[in-house]
C-alpha positions as CSV (number, residue, x, y, z in Angstrom):
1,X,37.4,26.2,47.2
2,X,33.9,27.6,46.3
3,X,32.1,29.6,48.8
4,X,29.1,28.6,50.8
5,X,25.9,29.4,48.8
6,X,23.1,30.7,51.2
7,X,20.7,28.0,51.6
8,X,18.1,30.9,51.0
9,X,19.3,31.6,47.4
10,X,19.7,27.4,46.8
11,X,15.9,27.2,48.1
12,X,14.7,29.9,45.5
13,X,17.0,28.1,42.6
14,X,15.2,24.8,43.6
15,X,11.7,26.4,44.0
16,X,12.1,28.2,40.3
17,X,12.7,25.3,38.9
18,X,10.0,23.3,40.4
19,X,8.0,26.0,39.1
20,X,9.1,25.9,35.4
21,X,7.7,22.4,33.8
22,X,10.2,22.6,31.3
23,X,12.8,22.2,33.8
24,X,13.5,18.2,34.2
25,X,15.4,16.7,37.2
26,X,17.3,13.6,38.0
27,X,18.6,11.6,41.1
28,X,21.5,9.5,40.1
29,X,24.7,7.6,40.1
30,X,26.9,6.5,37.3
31,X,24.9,3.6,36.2
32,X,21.5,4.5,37.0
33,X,18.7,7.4,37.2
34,X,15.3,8.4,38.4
35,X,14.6,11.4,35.8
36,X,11.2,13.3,36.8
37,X,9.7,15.7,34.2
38,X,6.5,17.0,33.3
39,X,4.3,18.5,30.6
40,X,3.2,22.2,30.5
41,X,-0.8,21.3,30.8
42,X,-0.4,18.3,32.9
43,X,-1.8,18.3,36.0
44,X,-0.1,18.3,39.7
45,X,-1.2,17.9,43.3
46,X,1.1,19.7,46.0
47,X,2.8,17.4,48.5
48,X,1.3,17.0,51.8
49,X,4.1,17.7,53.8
50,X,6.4,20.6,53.7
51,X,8.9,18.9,51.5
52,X,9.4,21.0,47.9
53,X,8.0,19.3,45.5
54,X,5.3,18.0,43.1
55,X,3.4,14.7,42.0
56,X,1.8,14.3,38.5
57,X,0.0,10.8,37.7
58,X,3.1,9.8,36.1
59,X,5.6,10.5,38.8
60,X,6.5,13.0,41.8
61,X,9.8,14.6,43.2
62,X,10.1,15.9,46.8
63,X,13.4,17.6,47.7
64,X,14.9,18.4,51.2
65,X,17.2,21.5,51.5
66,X,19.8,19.7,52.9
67,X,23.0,21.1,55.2
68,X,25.8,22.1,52.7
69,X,23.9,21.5,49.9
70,X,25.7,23.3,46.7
71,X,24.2,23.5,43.4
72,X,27.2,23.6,40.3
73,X,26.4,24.7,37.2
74,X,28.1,23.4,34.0
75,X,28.5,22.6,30.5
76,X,29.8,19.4,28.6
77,X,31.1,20.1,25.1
78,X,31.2,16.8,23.8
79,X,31.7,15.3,19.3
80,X,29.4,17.7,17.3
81,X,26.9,19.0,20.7
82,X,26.6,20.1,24.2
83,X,24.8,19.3,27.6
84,X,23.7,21.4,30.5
85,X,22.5,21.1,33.8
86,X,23.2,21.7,37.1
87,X,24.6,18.9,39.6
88,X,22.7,19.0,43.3
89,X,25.8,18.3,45.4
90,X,26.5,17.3,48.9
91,X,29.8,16.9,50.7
92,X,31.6,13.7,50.5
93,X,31.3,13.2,54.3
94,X,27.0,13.9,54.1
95,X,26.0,12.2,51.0
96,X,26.1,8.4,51.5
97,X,22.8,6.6,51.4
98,X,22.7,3.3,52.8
99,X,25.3,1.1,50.1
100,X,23.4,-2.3,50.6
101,X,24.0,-4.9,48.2
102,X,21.2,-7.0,48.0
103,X,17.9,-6.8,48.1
104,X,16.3,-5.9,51.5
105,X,12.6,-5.3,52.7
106,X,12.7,-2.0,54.0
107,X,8.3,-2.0,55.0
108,X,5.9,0.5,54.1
109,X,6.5,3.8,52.4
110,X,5.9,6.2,55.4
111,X,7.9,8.9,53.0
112,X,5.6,8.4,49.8
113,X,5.1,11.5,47.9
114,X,1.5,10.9,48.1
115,X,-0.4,9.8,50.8
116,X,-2.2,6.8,48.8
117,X,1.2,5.3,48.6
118,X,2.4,5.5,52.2
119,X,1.1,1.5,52.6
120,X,2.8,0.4,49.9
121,X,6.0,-2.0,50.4
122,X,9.4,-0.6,49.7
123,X,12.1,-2.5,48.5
124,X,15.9,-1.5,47.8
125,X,17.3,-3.3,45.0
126,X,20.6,-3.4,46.5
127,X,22.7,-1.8,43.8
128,X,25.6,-0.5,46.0
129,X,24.9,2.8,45.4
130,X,27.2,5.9,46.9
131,X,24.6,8.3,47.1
132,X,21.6,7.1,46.0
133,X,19.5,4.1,46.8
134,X,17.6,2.2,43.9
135,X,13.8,1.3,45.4
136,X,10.3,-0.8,44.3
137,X,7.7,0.3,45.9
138,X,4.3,-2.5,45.6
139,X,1.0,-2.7,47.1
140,X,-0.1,-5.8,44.9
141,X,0.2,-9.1,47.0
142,X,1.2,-10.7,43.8
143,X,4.5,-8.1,43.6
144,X,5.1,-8.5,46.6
145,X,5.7,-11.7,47.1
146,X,8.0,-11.9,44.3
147,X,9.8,-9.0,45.2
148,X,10.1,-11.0,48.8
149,X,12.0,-14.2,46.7
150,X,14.9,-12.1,45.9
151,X,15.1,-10.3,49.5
152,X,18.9,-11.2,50.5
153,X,20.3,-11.9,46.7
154,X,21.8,-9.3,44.5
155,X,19.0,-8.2,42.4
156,X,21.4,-8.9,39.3
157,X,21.9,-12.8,40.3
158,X,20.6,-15.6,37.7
159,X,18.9,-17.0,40.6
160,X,17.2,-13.8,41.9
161,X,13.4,-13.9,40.4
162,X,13.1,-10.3,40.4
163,X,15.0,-9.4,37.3
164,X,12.8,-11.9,34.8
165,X,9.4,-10.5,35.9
166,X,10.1,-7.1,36.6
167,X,9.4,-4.8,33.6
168,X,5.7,-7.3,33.3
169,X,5.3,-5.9,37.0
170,X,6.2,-2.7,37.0
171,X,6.2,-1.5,40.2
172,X,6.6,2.2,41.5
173,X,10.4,3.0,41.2
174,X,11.9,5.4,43.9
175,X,15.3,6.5,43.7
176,X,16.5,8.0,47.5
177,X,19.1,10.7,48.3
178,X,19.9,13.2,50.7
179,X,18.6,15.8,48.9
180,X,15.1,14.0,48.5
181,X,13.6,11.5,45.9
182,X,11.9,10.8,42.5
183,X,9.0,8.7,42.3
184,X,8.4,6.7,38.7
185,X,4.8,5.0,38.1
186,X,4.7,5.0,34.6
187,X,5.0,1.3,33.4
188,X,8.7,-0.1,32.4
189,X,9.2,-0.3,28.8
190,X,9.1,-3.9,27.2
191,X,13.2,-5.1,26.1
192,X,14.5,-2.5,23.3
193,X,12.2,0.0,24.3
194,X,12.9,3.5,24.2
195,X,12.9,6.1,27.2
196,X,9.0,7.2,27.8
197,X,8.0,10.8,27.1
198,X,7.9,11.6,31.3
199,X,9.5,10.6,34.4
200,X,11.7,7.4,33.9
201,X,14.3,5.3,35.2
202,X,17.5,3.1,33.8
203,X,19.7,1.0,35.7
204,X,23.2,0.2,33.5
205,X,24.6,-2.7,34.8
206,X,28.0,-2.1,32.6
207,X,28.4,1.0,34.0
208,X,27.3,0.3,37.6
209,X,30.6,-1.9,37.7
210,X,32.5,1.1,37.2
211,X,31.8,1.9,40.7
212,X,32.3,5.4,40.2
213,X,29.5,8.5,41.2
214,X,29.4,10.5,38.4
215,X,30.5,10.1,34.8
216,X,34.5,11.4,34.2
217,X,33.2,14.3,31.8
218,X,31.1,15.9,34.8
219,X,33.3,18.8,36.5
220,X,32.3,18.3,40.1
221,X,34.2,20.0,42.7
222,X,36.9,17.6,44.9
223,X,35.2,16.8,48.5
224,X,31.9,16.8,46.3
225,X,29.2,14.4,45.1
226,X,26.3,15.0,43.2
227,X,23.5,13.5,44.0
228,X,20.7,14.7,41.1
229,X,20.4,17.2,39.0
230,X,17.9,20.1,37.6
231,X,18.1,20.1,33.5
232,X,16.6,23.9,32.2
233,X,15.5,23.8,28.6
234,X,18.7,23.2,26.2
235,X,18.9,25.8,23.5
236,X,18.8,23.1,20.5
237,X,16.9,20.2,21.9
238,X,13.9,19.2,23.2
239,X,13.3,17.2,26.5
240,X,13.9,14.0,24.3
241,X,16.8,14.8,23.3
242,X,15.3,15.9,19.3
243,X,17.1,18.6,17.8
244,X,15.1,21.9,17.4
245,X,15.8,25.5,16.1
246,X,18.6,27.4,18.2
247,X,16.9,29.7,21.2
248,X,18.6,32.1,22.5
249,X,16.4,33.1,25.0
250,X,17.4,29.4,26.2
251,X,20.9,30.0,25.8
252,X,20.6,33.4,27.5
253,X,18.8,31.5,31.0
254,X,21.2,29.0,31.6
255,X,24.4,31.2,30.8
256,X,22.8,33.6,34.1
257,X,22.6,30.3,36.1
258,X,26.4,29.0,34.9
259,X,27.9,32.7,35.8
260,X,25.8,32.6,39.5
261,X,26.7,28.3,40.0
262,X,29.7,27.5,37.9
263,X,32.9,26.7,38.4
264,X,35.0,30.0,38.1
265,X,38.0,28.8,36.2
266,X,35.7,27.1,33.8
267,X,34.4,29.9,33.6
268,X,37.6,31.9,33.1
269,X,38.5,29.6,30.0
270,X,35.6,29.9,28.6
271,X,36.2,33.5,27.8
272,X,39.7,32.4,27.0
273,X,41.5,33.5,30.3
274,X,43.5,32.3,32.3
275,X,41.8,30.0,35.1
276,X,42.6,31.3,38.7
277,X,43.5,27.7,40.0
278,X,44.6,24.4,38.0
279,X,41.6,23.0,36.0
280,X,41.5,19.4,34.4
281,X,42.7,19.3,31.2
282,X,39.8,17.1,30.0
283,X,37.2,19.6,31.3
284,X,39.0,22.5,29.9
285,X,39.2,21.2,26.7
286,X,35.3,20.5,26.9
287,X,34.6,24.1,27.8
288,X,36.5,25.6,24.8
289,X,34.6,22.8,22.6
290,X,31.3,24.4,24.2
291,X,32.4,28.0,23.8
292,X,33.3,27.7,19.8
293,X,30.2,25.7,19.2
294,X,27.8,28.5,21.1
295,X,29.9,31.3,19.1
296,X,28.4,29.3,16.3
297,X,25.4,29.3,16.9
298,X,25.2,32.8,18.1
299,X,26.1,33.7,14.7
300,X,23.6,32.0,13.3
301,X,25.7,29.6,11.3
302,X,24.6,26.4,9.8
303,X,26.1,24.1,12.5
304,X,24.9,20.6,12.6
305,X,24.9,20.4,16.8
306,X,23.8,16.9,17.5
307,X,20.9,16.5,20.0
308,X,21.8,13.3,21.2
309,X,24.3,12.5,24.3
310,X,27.8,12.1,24.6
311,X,26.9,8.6,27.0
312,X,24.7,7.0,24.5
313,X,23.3,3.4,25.4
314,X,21.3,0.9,27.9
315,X,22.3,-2.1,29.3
316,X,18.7,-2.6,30.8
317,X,15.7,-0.3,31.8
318,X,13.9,-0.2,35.3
């Protein structure tokens, strides 16, 4: 069992990475994400409450230091790359949100990030979500009363007029944990449309099914579930995912954060010991994957590490 971090230390992990704007963040479950991120000359307004956080004219995150809230740091070694990042984490007994199925009016947005947008109409889109609930927030009459057709259907249902016009509406997306929120404004990409350079969302039908919190390759403690995530700068991709040049200034920041936040017989493997308590095969065998890869690298060898992800693909985009 991992000890209890001081909330102290979590709150200055949080507040760092708030700091750095090449730090991204995500609330999620397996099937959909709210990803905030933000450019290093954009502009941002302070929240006006004493949440942490930050709103840009493209999106805004406020985050609650939530009781027994555990950062875990960790790498996925997956065919030809790596990801990093560290999970936000609640017990199993204090994470769940409020699992409705369809949609449901829920009134105005008292909790808005900004105070223009506390007026506004909030609707969760019912996904079922463990953790997390999946919001629209409008202020258009037009929006709204369309979003008020499907109240009481599941937002997936031929007969739901949501799905059809949603991407032409575009309304504010805001994805709701525990641990705080995201807050999307930027417009939905058309059909086929690729993930906008800034805070985003997708919603995965496919996977939703699954039913699941977090993808099988994630190492999250047992009695655990994350509920978003921080994403420092990866050593050999941008914050599209593009491959760049190996940093290993980059490398060297988020090893310091794995060795403070990560699992400990993870850890132990991946310096080839022996792991002080049983760990999953499958994660074990994406540790050494990561390890031989970053030895690579290290040695400035002429390693083709893919900068994509190891859970390519959209069903559909919110």
């Amino acid at each position: 069992m991992l000890p209890t971090p001081d909330p102290s230390e979590v709150e200055g992990l949080l507040r760092a990475a708030l700091h750095d704007a090449g730090t991204a963040w995500s609330l999620s479950s397996f099937g959909a994400i709210a990803e905030f991120m933000r450019d290093d000359d954009e502009p941002v307004r302070p929240l006006p409450d004493a949440r942490m956080g930050l709103a840009t004219d493209r999106g805004a995150i406020a985050l609650t230091l939530s009781p027994g809230l555990r950062p875990v740091a960790y790498e996925t070694g997956f065919s030809g790359g790596y990801n990093h990042a560290v999970a936000l984490c609640l017990p199993d007994s204090a994470c769940a949100m409020s699992g409705r199925t369809v949609v449901t009016e829920l009134g105005p947005d008292r909790e808005a990030a900004r105070e223009q947008d506390r007026a506004a109409i909030l609707f969760d889109l019912g996904l079922g979500l463990r953790a997390v609930d999946a919001c629209v927030r409008a202020s258009d009459p037009d929006t709204i009363d369309c979003l008020r057709l499907g109240v009481g259907k599941p937002v997936f249902a031929t007969d739901n007029p949501i799905g059809p016009h949603l991407a032409a509406m575009s309304p504010h997306r805001i994805f709701r944990a525990r641990i705080g929120r995201i807050e999307v404004y930027a417009p939905i990409p058309g059909p086929g449309g690729t993930s906008p350079e800034g805070p985003h969302t997708h919603v995965l039908p496919k996977l939703l099914r699954a039913g699941r919190t977090h993808a099988a390759t994630t190492p999250i403690p047992g009695g655990f579930v994350p509920c978003g995530g921080l994403h420092p700068p990866h050593p050999y991709k941008d914050g599209m995912g593009r491959r760049i040049a190996f940093d290993p200034a980059r490398h060297a920041a988020f090893q310091a954060l794995l060795e403070r936040w990560g699992d400990p017989g993870l850890l132990a493997i991946k310096r080839g010991l022996a792991p002080p308590e049983p760990v999953s095969p499958r994660h074990a065998r994406s540790v050494r994957r990561v390890a031989d890869l970053q030895a690579r690298l290290l040695r400035s060898e002429d390693v083709e590490a893919r900068a994509g992800d190891e859970d390519e693909g959209a069903d559909a985009q919110a």
